[in-house]
BALOBA-1460 file (C-alpha; in Angstrom, 3 decimals):
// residues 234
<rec num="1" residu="x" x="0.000" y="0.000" z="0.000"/>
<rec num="2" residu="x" x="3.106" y="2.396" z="0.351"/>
<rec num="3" residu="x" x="4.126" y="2.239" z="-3.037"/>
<rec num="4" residu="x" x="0.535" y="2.375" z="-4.365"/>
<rec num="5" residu="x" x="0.023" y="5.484" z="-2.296"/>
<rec num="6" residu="x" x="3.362" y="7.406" z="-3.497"/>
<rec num="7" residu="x" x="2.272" y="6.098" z="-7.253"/>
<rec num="8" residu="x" x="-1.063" y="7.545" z="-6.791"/>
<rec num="9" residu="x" x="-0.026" y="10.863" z="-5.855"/>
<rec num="10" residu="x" x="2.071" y="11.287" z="-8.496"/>
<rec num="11" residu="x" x="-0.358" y="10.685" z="-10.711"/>
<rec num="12" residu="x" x="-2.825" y="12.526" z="-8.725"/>
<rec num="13" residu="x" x="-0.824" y="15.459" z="-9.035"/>
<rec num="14" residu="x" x="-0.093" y="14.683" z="-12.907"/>
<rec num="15" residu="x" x="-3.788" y="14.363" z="-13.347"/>
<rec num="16" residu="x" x="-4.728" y="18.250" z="-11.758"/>
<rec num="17" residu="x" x="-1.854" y="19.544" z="-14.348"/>
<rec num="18" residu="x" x="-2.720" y="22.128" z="-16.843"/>
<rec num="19" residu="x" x="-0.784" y="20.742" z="-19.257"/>
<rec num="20" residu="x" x="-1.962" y="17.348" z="-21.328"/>
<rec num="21" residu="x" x="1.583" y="16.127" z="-21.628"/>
<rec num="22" residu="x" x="1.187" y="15.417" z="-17.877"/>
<rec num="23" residu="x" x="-2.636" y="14.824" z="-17.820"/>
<rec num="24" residu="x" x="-3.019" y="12.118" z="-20.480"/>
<rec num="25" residu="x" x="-1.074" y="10.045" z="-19.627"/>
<rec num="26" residu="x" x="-2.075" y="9.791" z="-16.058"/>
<rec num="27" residu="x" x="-5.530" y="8.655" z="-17.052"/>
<rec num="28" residu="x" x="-4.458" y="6.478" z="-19.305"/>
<rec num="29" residu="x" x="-2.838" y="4.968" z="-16.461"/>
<rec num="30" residu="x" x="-5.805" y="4.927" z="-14.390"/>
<rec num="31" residu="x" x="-7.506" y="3.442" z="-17.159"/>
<rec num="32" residu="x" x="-5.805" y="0.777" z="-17.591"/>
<rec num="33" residu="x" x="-4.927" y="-0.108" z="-14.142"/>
<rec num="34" residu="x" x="-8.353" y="0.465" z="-12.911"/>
<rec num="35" residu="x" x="-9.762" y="-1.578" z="-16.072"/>
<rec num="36" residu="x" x="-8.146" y="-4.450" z="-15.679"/>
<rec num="37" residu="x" x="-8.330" y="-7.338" z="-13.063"/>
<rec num="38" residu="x" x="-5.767" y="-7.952" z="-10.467"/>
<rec num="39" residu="x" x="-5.536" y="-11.868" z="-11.176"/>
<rec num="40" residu="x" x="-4.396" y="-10.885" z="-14.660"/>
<rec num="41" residu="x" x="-2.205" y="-8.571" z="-13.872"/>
<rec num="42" residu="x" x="-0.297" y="-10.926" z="-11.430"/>
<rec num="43" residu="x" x="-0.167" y="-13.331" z="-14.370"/>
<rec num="44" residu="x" x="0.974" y="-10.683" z="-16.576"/>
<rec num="45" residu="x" x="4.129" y="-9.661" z="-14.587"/>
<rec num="46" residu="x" x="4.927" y="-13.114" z="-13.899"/>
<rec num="47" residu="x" x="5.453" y="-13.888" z="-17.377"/>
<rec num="48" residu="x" x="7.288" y="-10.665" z="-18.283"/>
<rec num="49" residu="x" x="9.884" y="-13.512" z="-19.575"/>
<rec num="50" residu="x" x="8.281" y="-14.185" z="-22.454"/>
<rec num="51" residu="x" x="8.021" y="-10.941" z="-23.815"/>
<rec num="52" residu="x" x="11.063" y="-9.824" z="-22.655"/>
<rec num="53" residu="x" x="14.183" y="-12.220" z="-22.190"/>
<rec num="54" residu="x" x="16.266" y="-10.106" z="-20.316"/>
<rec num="55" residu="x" x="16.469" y="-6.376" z="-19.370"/>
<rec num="56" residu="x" x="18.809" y="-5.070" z="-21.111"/>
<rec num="57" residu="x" x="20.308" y="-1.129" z="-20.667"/>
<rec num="58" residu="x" x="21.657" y="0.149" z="-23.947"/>
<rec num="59" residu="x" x="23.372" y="3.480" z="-24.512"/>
<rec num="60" residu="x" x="24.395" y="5.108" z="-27.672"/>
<rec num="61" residu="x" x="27.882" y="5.205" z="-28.619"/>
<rec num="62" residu="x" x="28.636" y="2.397" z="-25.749"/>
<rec num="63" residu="x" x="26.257" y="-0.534" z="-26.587"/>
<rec num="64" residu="x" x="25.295" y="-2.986" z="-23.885"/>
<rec num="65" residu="x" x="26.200" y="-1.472" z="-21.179"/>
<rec num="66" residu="x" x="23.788" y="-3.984" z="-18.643"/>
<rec num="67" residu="x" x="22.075" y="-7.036" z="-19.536"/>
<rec num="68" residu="x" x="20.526" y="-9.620" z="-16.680"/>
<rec num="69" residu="x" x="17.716" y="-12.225" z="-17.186"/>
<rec num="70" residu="x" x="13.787" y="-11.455" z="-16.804"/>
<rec num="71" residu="x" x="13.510" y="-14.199" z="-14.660"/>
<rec num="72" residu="x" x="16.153" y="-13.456" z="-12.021"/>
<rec num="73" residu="x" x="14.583" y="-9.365" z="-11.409"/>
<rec num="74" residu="x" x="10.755" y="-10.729" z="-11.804"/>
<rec num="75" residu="x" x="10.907" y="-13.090" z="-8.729"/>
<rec num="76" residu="x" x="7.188" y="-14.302" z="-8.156"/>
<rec num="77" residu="x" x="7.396" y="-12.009" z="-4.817"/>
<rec num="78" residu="x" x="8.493" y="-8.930" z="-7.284"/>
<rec num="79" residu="x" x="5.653" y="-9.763" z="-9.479"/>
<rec num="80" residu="x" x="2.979" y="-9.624" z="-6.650"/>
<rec num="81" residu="x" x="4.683" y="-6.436" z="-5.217"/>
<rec num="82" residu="x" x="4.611" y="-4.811" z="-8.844"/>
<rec num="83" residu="x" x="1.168" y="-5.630" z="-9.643"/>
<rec num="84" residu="x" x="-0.765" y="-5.206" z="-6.611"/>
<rec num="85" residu="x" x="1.275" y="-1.710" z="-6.241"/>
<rec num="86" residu="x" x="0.211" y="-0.474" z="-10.218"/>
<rec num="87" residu="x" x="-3.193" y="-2.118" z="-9.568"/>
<rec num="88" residu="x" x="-4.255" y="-0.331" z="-6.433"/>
<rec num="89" residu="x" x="-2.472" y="3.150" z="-6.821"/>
<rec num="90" residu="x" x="-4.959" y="3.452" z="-10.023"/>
<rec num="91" residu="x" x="-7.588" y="3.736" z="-6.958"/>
<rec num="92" residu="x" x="-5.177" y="5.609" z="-4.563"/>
<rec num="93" residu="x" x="-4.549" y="8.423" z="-7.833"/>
<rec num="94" residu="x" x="-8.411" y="9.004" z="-7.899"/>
<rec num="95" residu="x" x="-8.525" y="8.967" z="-4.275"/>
<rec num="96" residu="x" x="-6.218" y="11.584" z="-3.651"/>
<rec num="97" residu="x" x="-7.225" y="13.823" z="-6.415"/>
<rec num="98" residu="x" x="-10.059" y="14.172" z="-5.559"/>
<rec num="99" residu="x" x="-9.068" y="14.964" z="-1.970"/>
<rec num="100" residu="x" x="-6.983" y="17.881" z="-2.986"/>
<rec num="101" residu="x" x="-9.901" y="19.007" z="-5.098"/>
<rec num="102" residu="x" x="-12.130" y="19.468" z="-2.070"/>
<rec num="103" residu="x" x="-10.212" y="21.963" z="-0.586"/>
<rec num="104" residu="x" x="-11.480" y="25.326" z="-1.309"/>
<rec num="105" residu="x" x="-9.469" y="26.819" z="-4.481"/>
<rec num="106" residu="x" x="-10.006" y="30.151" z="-2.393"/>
<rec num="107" residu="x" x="-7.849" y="29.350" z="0.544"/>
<rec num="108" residu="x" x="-4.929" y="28.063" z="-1.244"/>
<rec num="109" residu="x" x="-5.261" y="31.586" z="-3.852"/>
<rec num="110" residu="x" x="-5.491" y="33.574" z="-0.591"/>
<rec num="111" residu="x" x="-2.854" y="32.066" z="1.286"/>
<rec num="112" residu="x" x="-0.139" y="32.470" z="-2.093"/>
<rec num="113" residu="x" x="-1.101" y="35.957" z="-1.919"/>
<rec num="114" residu="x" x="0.399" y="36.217" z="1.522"/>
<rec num="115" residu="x" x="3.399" y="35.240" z="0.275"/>
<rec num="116" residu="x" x="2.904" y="31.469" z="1.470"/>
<rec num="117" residu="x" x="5.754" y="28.872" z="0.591"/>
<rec num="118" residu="x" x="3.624" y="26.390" z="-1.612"/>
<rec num="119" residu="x" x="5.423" y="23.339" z="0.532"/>
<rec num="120" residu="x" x="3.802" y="25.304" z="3.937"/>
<rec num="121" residu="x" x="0.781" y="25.806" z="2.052"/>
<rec num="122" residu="x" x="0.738" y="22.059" z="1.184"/>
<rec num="123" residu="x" x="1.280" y="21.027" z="4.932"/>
<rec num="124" residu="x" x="-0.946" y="23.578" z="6.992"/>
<rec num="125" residu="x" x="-3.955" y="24.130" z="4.507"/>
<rec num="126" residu="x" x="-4.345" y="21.720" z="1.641"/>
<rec num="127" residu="x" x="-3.425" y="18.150" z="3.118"/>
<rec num="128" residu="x" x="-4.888" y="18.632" z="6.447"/>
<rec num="129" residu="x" x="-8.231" y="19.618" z="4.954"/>
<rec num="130" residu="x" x="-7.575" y="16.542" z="2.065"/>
<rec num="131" residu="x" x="-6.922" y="13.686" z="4.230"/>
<rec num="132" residu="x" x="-10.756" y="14.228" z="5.747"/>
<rec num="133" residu="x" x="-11.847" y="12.957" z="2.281"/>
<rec num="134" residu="x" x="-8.745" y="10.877" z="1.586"/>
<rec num="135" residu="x" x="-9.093" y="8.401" z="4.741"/>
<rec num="136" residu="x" x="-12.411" y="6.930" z="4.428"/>
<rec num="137" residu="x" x="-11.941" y="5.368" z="0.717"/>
<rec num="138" residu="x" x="-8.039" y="4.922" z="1.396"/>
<rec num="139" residu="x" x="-8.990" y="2.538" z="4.572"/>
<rec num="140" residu="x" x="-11.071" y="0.975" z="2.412"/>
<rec num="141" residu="x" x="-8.726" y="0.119" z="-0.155"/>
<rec num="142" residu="x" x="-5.896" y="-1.089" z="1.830"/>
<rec num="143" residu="x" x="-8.429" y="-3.565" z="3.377"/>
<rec num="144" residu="x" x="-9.465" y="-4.576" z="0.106"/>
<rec num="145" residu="x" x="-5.788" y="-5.200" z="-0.945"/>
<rec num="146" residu="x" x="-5.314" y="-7.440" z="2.239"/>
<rec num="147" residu="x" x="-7.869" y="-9.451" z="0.606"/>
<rec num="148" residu="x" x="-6.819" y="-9.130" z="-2.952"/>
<rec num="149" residu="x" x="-3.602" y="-10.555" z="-1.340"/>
<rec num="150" residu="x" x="-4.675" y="-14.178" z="-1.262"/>
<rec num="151" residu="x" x="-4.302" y="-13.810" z="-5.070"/>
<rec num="152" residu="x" x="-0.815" y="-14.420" z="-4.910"/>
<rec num="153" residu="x" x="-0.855" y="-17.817" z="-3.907"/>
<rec num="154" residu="x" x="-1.636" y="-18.587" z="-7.556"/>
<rec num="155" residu="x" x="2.160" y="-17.955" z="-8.112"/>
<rec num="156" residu="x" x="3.001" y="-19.729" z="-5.363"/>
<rec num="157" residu="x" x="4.250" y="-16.367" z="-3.235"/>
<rec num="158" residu="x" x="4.205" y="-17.711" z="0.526"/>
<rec num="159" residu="x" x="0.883" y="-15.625" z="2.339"/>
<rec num="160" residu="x" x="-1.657" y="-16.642" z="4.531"/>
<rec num="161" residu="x" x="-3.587" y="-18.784" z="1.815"/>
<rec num="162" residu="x" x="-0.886" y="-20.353" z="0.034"/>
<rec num="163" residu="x" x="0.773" y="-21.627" z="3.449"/>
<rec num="164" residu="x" x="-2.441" y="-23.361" z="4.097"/>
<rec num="165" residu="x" x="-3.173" y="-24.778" z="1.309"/>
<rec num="166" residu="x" x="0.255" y="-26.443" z="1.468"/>
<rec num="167" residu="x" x="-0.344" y="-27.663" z="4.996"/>
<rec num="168" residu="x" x="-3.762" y="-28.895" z="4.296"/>
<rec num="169" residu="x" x="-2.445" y="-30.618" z="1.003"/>
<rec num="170" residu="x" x="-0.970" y="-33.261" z="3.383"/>
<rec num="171" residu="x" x="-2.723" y="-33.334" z="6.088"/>
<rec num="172" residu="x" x="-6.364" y="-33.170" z="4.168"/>
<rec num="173" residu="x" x="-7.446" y="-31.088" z="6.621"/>
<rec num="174" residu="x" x="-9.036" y="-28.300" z="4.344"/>
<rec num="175" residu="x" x="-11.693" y="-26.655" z="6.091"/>
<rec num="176" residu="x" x="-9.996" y="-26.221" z="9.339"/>
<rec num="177" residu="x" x="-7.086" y="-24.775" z="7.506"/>
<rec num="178" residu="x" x="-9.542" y="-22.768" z="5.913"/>
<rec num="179" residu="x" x="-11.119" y="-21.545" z="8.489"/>
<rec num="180" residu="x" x="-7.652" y="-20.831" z="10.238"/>
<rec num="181" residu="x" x="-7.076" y="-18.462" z="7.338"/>
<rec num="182" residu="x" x="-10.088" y="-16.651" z="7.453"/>
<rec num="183" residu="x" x="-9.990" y="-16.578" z="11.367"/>
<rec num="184" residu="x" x="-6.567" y="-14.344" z="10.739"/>
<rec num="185" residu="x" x="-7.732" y="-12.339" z="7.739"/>
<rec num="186" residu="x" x="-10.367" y="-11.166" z="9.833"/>
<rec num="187" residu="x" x="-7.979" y="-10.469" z="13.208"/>
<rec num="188" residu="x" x="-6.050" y="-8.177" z="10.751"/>
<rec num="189" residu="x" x="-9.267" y="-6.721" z="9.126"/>
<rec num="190" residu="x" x="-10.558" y="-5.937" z="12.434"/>
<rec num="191" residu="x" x="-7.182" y="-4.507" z="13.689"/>
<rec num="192" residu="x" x="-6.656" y="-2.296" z="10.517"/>
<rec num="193" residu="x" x="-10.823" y="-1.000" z="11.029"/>
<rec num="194" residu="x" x="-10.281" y="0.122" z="14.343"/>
<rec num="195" residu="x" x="-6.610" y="1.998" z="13.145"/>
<rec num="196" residu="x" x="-8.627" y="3.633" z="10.272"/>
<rec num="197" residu="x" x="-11.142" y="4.837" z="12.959"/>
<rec num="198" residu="x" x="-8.776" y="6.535" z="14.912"/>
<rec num="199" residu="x" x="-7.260" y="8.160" z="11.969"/>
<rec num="200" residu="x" x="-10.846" y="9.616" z="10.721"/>
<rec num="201" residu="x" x="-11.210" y="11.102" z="14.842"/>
<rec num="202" residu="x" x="-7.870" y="12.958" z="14.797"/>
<rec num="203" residu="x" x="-8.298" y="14.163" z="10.960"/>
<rec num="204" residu="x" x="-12.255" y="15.528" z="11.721"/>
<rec num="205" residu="x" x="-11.451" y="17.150" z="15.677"/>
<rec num="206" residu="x" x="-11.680" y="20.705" z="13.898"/>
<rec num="207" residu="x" x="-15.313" y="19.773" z="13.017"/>
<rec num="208" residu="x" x="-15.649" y="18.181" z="15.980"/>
<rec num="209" residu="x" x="-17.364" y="21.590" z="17.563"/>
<rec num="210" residu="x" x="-20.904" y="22.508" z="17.681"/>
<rec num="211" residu="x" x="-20.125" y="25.184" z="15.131"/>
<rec num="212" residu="x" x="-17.258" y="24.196" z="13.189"/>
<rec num="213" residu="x" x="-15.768" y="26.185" z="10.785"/>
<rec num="214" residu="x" x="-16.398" y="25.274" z="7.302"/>
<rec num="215" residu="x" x="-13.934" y="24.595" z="4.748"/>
<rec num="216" residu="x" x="-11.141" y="24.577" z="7.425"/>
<rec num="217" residu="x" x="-11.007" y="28.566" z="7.552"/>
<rec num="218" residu="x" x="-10.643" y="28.106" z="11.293"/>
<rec num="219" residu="x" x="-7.084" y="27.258" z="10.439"/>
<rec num="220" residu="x" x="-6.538" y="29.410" z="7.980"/>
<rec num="221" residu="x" x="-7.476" y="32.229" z="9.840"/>
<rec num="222" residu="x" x="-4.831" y="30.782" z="12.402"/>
<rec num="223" residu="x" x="-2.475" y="31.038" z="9.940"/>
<rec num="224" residu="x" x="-2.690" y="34.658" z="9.134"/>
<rec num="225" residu="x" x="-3.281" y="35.770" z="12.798"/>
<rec num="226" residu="x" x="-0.040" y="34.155" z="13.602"/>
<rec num="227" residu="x" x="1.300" y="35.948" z="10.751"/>
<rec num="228" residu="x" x="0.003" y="39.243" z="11.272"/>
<rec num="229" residu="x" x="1.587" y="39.132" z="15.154"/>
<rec num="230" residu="x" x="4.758" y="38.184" z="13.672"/>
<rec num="231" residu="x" x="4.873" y="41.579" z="11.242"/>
<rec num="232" residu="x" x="4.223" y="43.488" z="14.267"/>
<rec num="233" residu="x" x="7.100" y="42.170" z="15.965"/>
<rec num="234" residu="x" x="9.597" y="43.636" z="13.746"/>
């Protein structure tokens, strides 16, 4: 889920670009990551090897300057790393774009015209306000891609599933195995709802009030009290 959330918001932020060079592409990643199933996109990067031999790096003027087999890089662990990471930040990109849509276009405008750093912007107006929307889905997803997980035992990477279908493939004990498995998927589930909870609290305390402000001015108007004390000082 780490790499599918840093994925996503680059292509998040590619997608709110003004310029199509940036733009298309990004949804034509989301399209196509979005549009296609996770089992076959396991599959897919599993048998990179038979559409490409080896990855090669080639430079002009010095040839072959690296060359190492498919097979060795694309590990089946690699491949369920790569593809569950392409296949979820799809969601994660549309997730966080349209987090750092909801924030009010007027804050950021007004706090740029203060002479606001747009990092500082980023971290005291925009992503605060964001992760409000950003939480609830993202949750969501990364519990879906704990399920999605128990794809991977179709290329025989060692999770939850595979481990006990290999126990219960000599022992014959499959639906106690199976029920061991889903006894743990939903100790994690559980664990990972109550975390995502806690996260939604400490993100919505400003509203928390019985007259919040709306749109987060409360902490923009923080922002430029603090700064109007500091001018004073000097």
């Amino acid at each position: 889920m780490f790499f599918a959330s840093i994925i996503g918001m680059i292509v998040a932020l590619m997608m709110l670009s003004p310029s199509k060079m940036l733009s298309v592409p990004a949804a034509a990643f989301i399209w196509w990551f979005r549009g296609t199933p996770a089992l076959v996109q396991l599959i897919l990067w599993y048998n990179l090897s038979l559409i490409f031999k080896d990855i090669t790096l080639w430079l002009p003027g010095l040839g072959t300057v690296f060359s190492i087999p498919t097979n060795t890089v694309m590990t089946p662990l690699v491949a369920a790393v790569v593809a569950l990471s392409l296949h979820e930040a799809g969601y994660m990109a549309e997730i966080i774009r349209n987090g750092l849509k909801s924030v009010n276009r007027g804050q950021t405008e007004a706090a740029l015209c203060l002479g606001m750093k747009p990092s500082l912007l980023l971290r005291r107006i925009v992503i605060p306000q964001a992760m409000r929307v950003i939480i609830p889905p993202t949750g969501n997803e990364t519990i879906n891609l704990l399920k999605t997980t128990s794809l991977v035992s179709i290329i025989a990477v060692g999770d939850l599933l595979y481990s006990a279908q290999a126990i219960y493939a000599r022992t014959f004990e499959t639906i106690p195995l199976l029920l061991v498995a889903t006894f743990w998927y939903l100790v994690v589930v559980s664990i990972m709802t109550i975390g995502q909870g806690y996260l939604e609290r400490h993100y919505s305390r400003d509203e928390a009030g019985p007259n919040p402000a709306p749109g987060g001015l409360s902490r923009l108007g923080s922002i430029l009290m603090m700064r109007e004390k500091w001018r004073g000082a000097q």
